[in-house]
PyMOL commands that place a pseudoatom at each C-alpha (Angstrom):
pseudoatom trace, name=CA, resn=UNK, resi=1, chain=A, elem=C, hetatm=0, pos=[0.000, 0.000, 0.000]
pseudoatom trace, name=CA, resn=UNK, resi=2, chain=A, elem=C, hetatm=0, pos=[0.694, 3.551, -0.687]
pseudoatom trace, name=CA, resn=UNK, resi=3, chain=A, elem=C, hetatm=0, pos=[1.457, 5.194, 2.648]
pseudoatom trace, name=CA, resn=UNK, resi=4, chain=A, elem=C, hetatm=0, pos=[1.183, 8.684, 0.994]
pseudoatom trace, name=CA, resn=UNK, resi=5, chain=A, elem=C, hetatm=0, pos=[-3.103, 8.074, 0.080]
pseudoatom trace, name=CA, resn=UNK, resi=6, chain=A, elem=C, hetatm=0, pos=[-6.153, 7.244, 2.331]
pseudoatom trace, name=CA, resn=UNK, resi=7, chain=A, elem=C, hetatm=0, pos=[-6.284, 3.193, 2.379]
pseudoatom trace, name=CA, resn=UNK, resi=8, chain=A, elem=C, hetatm=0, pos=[-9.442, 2.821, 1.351]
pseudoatom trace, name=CA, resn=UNK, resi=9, chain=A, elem=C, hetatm=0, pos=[-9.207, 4.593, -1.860]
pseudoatom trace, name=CA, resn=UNK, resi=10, chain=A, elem=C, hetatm=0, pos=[-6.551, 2.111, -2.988]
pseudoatom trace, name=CA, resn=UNK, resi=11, chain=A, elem=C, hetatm=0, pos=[-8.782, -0.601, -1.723]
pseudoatom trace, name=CA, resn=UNK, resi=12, chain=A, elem=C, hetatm=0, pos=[-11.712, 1.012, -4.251]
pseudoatom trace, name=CA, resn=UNK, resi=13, chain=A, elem=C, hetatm=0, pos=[-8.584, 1.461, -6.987]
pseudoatom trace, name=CA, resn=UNK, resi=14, chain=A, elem=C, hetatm=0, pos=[-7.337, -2.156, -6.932]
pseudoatom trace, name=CA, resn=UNK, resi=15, chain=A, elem=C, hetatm=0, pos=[-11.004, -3.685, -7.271]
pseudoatom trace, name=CA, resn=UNK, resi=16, chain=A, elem=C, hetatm=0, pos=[-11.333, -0.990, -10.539]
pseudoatom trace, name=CA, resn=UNK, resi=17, chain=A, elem=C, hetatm=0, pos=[-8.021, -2.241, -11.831]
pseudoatom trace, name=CA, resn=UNK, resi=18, chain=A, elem=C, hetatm=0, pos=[-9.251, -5.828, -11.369]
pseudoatom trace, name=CA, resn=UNK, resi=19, chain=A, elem=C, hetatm=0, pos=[-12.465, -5.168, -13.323]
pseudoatom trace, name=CA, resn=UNK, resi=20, chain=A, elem=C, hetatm=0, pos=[-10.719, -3.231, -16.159]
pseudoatom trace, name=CA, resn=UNK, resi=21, chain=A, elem=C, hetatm=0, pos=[-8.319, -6.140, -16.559]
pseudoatom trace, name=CA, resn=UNK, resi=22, chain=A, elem=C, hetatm=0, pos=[-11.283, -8.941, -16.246]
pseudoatom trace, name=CA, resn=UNK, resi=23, chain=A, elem=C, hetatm=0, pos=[-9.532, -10.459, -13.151]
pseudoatom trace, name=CA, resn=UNK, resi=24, chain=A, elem=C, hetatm=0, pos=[-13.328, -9.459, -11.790]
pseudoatom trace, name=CA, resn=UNK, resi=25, chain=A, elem=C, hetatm=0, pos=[-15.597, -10.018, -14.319]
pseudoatom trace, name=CA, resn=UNK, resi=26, chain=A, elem=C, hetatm=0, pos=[-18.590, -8.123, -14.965]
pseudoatom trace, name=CA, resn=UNK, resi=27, chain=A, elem=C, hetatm=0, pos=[-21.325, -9.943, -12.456]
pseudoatom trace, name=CA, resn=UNK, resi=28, chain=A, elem=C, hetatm=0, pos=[-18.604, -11.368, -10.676]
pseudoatom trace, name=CA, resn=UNK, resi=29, chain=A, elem=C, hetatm=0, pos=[-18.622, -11.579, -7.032]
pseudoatom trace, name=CA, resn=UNK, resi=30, chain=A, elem=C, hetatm=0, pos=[-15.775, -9.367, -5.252]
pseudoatom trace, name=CA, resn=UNK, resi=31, chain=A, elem=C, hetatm=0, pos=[-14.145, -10.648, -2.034]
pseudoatom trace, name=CA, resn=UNK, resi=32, chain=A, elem=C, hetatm=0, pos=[-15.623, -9.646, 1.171]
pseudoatom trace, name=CA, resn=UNK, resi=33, chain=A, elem=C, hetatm=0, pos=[-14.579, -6.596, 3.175]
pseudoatom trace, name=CA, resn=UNK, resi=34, chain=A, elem=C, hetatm=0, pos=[-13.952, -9.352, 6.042]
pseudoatom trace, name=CA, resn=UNK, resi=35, chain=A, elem=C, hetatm=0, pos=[-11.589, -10.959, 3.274]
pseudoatom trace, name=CA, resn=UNK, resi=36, chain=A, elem=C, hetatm=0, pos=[-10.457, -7.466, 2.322]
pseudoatom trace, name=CA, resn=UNK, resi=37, chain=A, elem=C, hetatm=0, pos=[-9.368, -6.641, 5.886]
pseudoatom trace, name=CA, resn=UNK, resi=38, chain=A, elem=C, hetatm=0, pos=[-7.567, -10.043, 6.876]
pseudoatom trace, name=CA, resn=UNK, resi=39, chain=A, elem=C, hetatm=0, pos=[-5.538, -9.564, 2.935]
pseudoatom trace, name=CA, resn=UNK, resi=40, chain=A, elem=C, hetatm=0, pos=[-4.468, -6.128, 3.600]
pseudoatom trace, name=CA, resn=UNK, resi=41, chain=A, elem=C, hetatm=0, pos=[-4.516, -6.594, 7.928]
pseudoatom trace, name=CA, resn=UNK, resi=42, chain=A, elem=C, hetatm=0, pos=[-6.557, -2.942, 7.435]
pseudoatom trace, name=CA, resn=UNK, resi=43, chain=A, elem=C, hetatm=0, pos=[-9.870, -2.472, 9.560]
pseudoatom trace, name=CA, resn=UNK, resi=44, chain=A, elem=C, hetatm=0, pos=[-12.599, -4.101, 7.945]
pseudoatom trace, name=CA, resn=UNK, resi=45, chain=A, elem=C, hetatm=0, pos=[-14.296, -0.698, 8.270]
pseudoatom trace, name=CA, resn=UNK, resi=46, chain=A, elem=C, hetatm=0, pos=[-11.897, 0.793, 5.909]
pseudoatom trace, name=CA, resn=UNK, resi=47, chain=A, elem=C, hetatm=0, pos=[-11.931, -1.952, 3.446]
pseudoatom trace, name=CA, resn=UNK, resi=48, chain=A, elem=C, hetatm=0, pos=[-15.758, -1.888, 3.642]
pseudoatom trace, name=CA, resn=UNK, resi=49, chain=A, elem=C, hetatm=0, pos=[-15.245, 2.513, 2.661]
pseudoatom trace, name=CA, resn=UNK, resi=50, chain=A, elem=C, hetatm=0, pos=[-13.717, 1.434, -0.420]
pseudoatom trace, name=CA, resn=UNK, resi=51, chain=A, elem=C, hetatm=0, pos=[-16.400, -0.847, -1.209]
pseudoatom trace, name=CA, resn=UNK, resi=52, chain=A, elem=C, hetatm=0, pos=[-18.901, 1.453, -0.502]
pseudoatom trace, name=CA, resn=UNK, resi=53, chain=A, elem=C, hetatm=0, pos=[-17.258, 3.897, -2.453]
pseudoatom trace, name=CA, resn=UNK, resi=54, chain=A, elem=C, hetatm=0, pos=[-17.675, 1.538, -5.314]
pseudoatom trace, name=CA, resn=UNK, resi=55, chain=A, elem=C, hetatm=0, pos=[-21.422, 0.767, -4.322]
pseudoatom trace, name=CA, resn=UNK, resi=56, chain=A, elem=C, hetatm=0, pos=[-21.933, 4.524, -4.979]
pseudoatom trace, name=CA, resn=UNK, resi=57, chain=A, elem=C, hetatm=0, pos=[-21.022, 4.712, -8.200]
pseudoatom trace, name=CA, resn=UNK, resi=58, chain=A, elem=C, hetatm=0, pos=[-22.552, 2.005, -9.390]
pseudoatom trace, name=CA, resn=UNK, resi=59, chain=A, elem=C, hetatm=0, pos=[-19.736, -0.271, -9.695]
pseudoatom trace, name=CA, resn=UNK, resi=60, chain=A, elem=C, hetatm=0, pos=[-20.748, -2.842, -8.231]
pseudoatom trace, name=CA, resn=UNK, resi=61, chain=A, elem=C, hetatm=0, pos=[-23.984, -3.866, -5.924]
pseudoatom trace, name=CA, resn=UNK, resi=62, chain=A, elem=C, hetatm=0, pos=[-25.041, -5.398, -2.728]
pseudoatom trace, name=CA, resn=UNK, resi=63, chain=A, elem=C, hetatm=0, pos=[-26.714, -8.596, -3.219]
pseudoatom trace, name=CA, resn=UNK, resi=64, chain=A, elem=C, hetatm=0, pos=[-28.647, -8.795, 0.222]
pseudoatom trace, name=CA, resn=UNK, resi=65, chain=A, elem=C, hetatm=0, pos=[-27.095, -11.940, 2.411]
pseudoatom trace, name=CA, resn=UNK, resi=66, chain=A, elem=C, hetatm=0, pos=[-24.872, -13.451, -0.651]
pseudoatom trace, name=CA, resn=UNK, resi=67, chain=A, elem=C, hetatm=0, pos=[-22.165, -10.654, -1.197]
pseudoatom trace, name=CA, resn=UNK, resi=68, chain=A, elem=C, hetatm=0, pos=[-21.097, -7.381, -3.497]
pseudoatom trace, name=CA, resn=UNK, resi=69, chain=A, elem=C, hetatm=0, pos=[-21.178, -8.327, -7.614]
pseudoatom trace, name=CA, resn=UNK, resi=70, chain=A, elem=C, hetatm=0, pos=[-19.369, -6.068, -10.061]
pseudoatom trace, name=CA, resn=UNK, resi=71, chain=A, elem=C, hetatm=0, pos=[-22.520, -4.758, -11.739]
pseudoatom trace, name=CA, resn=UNK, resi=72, chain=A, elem=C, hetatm=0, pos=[-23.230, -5.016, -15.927]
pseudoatom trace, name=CA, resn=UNK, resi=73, chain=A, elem=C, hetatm=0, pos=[-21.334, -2.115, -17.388]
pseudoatom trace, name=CA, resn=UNK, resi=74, chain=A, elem=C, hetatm=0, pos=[-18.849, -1.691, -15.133]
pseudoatom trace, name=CA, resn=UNK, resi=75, chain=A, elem=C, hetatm=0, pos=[-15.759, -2.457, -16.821]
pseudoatom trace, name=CA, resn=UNK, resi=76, chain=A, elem=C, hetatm=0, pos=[-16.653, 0.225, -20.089]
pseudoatom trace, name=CA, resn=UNK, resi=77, chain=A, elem=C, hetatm=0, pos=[-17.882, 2.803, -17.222]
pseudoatom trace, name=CA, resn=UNK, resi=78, chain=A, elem=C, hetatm=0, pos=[-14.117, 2.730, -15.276]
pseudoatom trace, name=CA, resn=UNK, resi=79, chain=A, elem=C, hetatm=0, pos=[-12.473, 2.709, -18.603]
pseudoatom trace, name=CA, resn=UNK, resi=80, chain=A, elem=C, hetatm=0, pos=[-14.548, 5.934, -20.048]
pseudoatom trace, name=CA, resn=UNK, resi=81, chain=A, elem=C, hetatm=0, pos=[-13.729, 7.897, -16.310]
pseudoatom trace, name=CA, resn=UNK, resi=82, chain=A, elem=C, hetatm=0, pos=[-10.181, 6.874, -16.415]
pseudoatom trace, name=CA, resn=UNK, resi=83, chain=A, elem=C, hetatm=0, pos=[-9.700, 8.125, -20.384]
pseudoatom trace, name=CA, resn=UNK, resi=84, chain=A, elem=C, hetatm=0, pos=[-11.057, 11.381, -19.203]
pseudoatom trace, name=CA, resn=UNK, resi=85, chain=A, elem=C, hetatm=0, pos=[-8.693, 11.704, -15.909]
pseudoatom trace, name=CA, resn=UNK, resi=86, chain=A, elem=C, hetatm=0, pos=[-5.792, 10.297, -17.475]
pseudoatom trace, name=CA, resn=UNK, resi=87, chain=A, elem=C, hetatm=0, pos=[-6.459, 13.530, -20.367]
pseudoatom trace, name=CA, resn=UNK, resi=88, chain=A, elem=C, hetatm=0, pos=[-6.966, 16.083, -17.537]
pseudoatom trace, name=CA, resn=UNK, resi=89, chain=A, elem=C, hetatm=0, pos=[-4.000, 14.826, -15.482]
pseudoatom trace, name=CA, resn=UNK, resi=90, chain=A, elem=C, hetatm=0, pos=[-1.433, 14.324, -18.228]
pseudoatom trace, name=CA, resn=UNK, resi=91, chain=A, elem=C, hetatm=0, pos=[-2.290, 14.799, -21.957]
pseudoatom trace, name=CA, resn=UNK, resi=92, chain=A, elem=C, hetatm=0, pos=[-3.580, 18.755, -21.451]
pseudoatom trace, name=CA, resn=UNK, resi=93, chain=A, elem=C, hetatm=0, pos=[-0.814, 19.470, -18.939]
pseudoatom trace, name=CA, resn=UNK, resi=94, chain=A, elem=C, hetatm=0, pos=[1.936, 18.185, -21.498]
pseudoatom trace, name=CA, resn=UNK, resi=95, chain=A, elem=C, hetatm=0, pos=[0.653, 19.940, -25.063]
pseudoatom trace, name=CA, resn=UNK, resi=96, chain=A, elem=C, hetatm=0, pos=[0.304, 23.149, -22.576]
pseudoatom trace, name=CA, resn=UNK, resi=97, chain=A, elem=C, hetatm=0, pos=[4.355, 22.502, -21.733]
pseudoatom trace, name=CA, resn=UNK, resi=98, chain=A, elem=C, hetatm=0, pos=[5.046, 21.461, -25.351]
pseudoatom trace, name=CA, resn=UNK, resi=99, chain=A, elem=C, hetatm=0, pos=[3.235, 24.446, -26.604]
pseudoatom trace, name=CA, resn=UNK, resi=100, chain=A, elem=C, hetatm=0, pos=[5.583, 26.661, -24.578]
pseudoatom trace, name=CA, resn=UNK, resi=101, chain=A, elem=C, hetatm=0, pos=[8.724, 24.744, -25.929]
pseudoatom trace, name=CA, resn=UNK, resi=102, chain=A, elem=C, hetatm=0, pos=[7.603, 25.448, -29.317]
pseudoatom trace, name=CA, resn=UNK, resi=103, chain=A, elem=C, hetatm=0, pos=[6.652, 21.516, -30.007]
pseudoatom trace, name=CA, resn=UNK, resi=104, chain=A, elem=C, hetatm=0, pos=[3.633, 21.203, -32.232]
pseudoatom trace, name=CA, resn=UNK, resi=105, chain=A, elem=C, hetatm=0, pos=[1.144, 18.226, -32.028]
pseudoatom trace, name=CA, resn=UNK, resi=106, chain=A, elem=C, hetatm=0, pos=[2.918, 16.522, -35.036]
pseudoatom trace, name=CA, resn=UNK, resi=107, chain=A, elem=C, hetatm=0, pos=[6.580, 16.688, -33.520]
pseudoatom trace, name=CA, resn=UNK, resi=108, chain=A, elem=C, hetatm=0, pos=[4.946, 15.519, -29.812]
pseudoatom trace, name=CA, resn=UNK, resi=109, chain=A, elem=C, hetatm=0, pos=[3.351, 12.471, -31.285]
pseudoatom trace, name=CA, resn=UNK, resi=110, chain=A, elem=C, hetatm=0, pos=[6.656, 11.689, -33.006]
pseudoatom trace, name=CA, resn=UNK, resi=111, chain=A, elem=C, hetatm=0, pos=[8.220, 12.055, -29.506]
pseudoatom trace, name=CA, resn=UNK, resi=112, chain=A, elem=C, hetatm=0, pos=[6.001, 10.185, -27.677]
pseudoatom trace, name=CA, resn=UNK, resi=113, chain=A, elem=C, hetatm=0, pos=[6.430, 6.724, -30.278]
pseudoatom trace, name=CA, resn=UNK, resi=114, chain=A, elem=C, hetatm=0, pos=[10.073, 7.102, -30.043]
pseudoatom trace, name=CA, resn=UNK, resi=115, chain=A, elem=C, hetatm=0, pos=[9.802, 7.025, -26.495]
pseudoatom trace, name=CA, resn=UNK, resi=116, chain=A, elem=C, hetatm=0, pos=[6.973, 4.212, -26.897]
pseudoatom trace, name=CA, resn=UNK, resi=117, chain=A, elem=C, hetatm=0, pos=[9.734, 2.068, -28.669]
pseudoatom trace, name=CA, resn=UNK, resi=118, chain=A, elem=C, hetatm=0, pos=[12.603, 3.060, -26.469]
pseudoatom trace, name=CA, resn=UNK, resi=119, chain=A, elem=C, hetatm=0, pos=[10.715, 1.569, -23.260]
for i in range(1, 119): cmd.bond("trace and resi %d" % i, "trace and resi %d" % (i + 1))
show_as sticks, trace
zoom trace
């Protein structure tokens, strides 16, 4: 775990990251908070924040007395809100600093496949 952010938002990140990469598929039942909590040795409270957090947007759903299931839609939901943070938090913050270096668009995306193919 990250020390430097809260717990249970890595708790709600790691479930996302198993959905987007089908580890949890879509109707899938994700472990318990219980199961969360022993895994992580966080207080189940915590683990069960992250959930929740999840629950509220409609990731995935309580089942009353059988568990929490990844809910239909999921996987194309996290993928559409992570495309848009992943523009605000890197693409427009780099072609502002490559407009003030002088690098057009053209000259960036030639950049960015060399460094593609150099990593």
């Amino acid at each position: 775990m990250d020390e430097s952010r809260p717990i249970f938002i890595q708790i709600a990140e790691q479930i996302e990251n198993d959905i987007i990469e089908g580890t949890l598929p879509e109707g899938g039942q994700i472990p318990s908070t219980n199961e969360f909590a022993a895994f992580l040795r966080v207080n189940p409270a915590t683990a069960l924040k992250g959930v929740t957090r999840l629950v509220d947007d409609g990731i995935v759903e309580k089942r009353r007395g059988i568990g929490m299931f990844v809910t239909t839609g999921a996987r194309e939901r996290l993928i559409e809100r992570r495309r848009a943070g992943f523009a605000a938090e890197y693409l427009r913050p780099l072609i502002i600093e490559a407009e003030k270096l002088g690098i057009g668009i053209d000259e960036l995306a030639g950049m960015l496949r060399a460094e593609r193919i150099n990593s």
